[in-house]
Z-matrix of the N, CA and C atoms (Angstrom, degrees):
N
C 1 1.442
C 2 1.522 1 108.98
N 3 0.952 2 96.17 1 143.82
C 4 2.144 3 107.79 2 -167.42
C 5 1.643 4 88.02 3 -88.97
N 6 1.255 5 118.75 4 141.43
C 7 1.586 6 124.70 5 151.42
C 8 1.670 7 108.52 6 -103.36
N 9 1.489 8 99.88 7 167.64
C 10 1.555 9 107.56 8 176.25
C 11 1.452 10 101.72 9 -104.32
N 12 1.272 11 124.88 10 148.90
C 13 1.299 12 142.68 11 153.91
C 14 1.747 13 111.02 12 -8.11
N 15 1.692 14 102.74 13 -54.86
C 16 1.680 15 118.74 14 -164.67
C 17 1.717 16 94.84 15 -83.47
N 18 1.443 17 128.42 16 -39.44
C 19 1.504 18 128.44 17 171.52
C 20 2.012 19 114.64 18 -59.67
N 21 1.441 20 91.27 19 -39.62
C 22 2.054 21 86.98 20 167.82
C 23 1.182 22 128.10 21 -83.99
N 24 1.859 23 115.58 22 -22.09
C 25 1.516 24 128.23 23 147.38
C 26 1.814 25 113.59 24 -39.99
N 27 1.479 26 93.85 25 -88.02
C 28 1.655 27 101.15 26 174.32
C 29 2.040 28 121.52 27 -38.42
N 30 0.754 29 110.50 28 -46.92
C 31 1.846 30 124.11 29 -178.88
C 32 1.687 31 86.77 30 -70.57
N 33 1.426 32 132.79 31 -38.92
C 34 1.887 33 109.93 32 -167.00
C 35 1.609 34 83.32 33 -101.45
N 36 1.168 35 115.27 34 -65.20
C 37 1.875 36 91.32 35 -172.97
C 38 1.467 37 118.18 36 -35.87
N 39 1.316 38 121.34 37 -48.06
C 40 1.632 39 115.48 38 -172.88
C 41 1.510 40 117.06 39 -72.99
N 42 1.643 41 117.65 40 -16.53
C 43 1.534 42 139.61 41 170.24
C 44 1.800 43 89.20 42 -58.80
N 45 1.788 44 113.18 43 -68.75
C 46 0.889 45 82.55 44 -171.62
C 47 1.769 46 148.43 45 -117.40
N 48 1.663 47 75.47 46 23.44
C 49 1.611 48 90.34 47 179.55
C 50 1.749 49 99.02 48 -139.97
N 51 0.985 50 108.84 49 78.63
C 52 1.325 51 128.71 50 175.51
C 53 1.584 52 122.94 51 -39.04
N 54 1.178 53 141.44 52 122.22
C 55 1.584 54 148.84 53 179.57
C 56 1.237 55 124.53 54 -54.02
N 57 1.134 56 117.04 55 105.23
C 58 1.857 57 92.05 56 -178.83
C 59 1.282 58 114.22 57 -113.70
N 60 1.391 59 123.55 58 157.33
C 61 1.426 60 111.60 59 169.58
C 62 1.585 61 103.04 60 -122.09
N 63 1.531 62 103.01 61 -175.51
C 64 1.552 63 100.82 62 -145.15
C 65 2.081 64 101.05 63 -76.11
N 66 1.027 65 111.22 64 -5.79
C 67 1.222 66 114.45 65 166.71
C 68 1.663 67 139.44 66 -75.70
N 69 1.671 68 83.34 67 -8.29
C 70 1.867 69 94.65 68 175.81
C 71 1.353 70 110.92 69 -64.31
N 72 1.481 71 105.59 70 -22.32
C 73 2.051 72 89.65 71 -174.05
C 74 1.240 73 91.99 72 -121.71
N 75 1.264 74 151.95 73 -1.63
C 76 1.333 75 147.05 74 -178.47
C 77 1.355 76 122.93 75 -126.01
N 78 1.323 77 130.70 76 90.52
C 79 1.853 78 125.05 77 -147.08
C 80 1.341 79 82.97 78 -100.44
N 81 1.256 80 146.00 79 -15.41
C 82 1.555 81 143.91 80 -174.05
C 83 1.167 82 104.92 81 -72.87
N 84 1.087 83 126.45 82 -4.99
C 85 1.935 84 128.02 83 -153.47
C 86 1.322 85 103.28 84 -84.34
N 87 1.496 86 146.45 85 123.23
C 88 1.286 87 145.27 86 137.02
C 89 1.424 88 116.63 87 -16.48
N 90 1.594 89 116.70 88 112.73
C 91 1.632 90 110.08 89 170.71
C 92 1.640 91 84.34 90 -104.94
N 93 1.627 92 97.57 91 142.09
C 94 1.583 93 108.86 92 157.61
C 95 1.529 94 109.84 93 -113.95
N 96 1.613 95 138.70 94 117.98
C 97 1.189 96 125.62 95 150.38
C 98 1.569 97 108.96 96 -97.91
N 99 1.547 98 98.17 97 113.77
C 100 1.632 99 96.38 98 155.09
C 101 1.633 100 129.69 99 -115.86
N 102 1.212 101 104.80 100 144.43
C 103 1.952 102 100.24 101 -178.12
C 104 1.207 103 106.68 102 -122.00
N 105 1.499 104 105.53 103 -177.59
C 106 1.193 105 107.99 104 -147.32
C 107 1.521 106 101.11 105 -161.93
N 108 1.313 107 142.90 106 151.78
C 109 1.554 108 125.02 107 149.12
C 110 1.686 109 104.15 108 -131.36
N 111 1.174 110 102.96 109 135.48
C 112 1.651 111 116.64 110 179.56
C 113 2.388 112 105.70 111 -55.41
N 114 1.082 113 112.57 112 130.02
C 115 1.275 114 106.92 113 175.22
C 116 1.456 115 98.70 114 -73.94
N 117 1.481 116 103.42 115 162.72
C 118 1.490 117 114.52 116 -178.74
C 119 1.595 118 116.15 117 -34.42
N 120 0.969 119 108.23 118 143.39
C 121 1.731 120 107.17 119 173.04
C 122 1.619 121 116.60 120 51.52
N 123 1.293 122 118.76 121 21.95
C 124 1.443 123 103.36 122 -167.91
C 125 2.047 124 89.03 123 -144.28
N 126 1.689 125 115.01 124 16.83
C 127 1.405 126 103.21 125 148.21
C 128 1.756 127 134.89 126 -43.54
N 129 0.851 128 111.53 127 -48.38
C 130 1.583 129 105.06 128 169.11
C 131 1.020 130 137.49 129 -90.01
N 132 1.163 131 100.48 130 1.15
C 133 2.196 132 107.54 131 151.48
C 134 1.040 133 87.07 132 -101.05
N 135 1.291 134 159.84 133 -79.77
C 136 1.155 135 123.81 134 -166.51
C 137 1.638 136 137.44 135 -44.82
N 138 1.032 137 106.09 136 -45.88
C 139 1.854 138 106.59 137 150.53
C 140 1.412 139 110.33 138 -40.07
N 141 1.137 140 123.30 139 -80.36
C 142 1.455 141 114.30 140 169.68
C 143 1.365 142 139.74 141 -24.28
N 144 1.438 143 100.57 142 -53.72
C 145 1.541 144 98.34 143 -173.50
C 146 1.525 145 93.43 144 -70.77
N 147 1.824 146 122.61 145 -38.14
C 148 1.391 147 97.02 146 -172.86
C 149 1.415 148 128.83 147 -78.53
N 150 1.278 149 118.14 148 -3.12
C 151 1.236 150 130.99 149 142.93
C 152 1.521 151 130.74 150 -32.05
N 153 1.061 152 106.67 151 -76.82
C 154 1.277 153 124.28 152 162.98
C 155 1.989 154 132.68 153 -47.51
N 156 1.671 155 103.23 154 -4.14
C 157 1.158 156 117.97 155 169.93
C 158 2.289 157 112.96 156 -93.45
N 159 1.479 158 97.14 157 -30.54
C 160 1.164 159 100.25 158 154.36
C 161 1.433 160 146.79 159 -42.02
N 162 0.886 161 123.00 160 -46.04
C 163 1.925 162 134.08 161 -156.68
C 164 2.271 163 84.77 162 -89.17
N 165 1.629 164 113.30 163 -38.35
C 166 1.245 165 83.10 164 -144.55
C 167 2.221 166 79.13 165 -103.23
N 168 0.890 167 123.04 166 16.24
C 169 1.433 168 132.10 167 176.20
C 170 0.930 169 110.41 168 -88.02
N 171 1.071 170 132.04 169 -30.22
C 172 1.509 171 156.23 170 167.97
C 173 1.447 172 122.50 171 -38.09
N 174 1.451 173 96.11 172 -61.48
C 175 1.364 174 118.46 173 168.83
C 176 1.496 175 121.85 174 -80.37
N 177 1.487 176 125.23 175 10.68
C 178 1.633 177 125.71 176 174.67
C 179 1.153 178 111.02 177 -73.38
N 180 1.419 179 121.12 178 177.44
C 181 1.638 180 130.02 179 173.42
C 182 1.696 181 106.13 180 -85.19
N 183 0.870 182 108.50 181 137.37
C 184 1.572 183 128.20 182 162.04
C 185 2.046 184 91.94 183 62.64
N 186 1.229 185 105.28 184 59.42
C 187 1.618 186 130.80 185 179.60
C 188 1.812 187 85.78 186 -103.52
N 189 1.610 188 118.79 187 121.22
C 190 1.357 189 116.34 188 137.24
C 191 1.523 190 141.77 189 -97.34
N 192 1.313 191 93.21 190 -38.10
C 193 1.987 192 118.79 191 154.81
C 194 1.679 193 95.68 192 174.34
N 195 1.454 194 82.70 193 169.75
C 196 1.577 195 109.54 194 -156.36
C 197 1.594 196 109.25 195 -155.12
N 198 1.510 197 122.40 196 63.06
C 199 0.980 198 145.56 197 -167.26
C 200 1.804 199 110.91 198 -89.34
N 201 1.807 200 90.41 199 126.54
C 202 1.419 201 92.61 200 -176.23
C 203 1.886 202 100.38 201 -105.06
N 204 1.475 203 96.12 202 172.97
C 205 1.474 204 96.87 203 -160.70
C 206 1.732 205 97.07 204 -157.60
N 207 0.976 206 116.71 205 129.82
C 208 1.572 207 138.61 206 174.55
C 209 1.281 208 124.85 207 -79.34
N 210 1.391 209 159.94 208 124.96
C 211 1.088 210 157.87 209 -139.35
C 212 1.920 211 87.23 210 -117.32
N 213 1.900 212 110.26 211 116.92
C 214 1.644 213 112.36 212 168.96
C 215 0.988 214 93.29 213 -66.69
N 216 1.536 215 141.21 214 -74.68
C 217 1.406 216 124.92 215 -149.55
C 218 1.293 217 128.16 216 -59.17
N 219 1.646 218 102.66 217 -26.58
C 220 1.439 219 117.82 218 -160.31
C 221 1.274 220 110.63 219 -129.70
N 222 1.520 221 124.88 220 50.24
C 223 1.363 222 108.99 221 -172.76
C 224 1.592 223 145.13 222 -33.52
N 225 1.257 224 105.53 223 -5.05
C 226 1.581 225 120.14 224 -176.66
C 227 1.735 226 110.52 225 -97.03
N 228 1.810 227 109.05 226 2.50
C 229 1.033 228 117.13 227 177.07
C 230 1.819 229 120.92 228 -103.27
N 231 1.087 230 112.85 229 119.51
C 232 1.530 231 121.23 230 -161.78
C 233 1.856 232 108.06 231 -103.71
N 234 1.580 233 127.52 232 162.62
C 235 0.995 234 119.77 233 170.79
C 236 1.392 235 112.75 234 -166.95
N 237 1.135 236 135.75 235 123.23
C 238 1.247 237 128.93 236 -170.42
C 239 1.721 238 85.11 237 -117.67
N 240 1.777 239 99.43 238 132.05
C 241 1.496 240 114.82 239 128.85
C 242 0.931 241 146.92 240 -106.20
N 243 1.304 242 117.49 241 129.91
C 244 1.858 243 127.57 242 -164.18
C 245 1.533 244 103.34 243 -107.12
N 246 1.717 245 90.83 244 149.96
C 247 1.647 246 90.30 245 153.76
C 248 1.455 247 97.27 246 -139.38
N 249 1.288 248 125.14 247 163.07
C 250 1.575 249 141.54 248 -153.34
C 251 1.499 250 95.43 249 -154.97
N 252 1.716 251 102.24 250 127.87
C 253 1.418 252 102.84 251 158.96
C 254 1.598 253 122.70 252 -55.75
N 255 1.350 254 107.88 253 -43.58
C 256 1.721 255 114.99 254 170.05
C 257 1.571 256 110.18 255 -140.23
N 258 1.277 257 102.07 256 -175.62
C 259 1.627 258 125.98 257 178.24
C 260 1.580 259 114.06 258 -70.90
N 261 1.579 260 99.94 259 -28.24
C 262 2.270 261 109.02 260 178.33
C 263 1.314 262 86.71 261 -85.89
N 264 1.314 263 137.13 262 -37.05
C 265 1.361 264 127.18 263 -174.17
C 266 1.467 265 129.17 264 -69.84
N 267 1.606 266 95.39 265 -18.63
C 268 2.240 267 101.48 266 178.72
C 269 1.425 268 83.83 267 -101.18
N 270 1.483 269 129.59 268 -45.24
C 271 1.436 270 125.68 269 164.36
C 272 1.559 271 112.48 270 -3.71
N 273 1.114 272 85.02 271 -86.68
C 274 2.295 273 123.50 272 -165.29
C 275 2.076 274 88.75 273 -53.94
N 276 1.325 275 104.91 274 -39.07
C 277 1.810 276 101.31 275 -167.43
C 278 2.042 277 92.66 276 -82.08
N 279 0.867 278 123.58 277 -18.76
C 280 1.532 279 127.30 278 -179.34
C 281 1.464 280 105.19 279 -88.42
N 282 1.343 281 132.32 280 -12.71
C 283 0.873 282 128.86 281 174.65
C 284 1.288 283 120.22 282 -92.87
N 285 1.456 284 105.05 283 -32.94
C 286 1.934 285 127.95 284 -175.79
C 287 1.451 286 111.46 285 -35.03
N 288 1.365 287 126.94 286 151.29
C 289 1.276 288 111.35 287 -157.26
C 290 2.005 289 105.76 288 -100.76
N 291 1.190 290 92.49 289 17.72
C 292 1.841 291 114.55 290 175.04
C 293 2.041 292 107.97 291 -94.82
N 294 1.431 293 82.62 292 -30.09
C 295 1.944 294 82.33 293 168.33
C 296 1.631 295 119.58 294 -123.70
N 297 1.250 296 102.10 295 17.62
C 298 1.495 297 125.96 296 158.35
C 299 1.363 298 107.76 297 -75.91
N 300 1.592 299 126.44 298 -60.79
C 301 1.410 300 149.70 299 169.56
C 302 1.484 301 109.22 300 -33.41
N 303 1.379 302 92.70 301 -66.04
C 304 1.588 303 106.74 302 -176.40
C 305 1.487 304 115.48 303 -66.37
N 306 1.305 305 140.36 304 -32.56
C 307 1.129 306 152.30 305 165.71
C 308 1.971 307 110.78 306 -48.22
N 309 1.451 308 100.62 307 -55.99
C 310 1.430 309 112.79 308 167.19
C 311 1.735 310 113.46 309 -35.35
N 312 1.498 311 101.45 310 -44.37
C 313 1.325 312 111.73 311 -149.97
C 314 1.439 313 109.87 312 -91.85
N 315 1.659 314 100.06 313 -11.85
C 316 1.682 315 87.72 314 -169.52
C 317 1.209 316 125.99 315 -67.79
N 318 1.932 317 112.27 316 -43.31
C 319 1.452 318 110.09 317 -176.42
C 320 1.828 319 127.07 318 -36.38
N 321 1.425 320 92.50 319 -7.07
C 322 2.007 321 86.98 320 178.68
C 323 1.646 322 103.34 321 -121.05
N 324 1.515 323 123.63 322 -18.10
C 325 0.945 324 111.90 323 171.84
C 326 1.906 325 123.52 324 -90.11
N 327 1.468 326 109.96 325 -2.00
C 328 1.130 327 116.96 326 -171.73
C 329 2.030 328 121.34 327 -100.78
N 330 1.023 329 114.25 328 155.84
C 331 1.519 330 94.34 329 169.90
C 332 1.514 331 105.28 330 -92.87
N 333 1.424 332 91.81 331 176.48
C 334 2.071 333 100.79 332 -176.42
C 335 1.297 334 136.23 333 -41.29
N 336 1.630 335 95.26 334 -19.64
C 337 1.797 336 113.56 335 167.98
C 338 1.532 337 116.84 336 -64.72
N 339 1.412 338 98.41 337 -31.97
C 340 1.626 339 108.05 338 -156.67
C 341 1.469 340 120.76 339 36.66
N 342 1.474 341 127.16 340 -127.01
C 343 1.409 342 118.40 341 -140.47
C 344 1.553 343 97.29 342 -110.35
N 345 1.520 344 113.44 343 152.59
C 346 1.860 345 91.18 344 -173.34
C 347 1.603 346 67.59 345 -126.17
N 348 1.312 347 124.47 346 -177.99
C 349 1.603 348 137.28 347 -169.32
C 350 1.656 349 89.77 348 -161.06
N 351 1.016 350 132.11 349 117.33
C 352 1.651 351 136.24 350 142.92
C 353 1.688 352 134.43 351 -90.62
N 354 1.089 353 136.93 352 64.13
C 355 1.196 354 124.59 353 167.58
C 356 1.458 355 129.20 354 -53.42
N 357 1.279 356 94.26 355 126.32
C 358 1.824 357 113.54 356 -173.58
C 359 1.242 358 117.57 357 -131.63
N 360 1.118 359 112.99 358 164.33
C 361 1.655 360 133.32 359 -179.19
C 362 1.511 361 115.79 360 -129.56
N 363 1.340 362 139.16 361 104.63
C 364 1.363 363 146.75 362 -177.45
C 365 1.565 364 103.58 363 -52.57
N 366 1.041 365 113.24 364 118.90
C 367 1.946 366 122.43 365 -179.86
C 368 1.892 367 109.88 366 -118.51
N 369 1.717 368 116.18 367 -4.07
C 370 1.507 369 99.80 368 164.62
C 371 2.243 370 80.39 369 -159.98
């Protein structure tokens, strides 16, 4: 099998400076995955508004990151991963009055699925 230039880059950088995410030293940490898909025609307010939940989430208590993410195949598909010191802490950020707002807003920006929320715990 042939590699590319960017596949023997990626395979020796990660050999030798390895990725971590915020769960390598803390297995207690709250993971949140939630998704989402934009309703017809309404991807870039929805990008937006979820945009706009960033800058002030940031600044909550027991915030580790809260990473949004775009669907390649499916651009109308959204995903944030979270990590949370605890469960009162994604609690207290679900309550904040920036995802109070956004909650209001989904029924027109969302499709019929609307919002799925997963709470998890890293086990390897």
């Amino acid at each position: 099998m042939q590699t590319s230039v960017a596949d023997e880059f990626f395979y020796c950088h990660r050999k030798e400076n390895p990725v971590s995410t915020p769960t390598d030293e803390n297995r207690s940490l709250l993971t949140v995955v939630a998704y989402m898909r934009a309703a017809e025609g309404k991807t870039e307010e929805l990008r937006a508004a979820l945009e706009a939940l960033i800058e002030p989430t940031t600044g909550e208590e027991g915030y580790v990151n809260y990473d949004l993410h775009q669907g390649v195949e499916d651009p109308r598909f959204f995903t944030f991963y979270e990590n949370w010191v605890s469960g009162e802490h994604l609690d207290a950020h679900l309550a904040a009055p920036h995802l109070v707002d956004f909650v209001g807003k989904m029924p027109d920006l969302l499709d019929e699925n609307g919002l799925t929320v997963n709470r998890v715990r890293r086990i390897a």
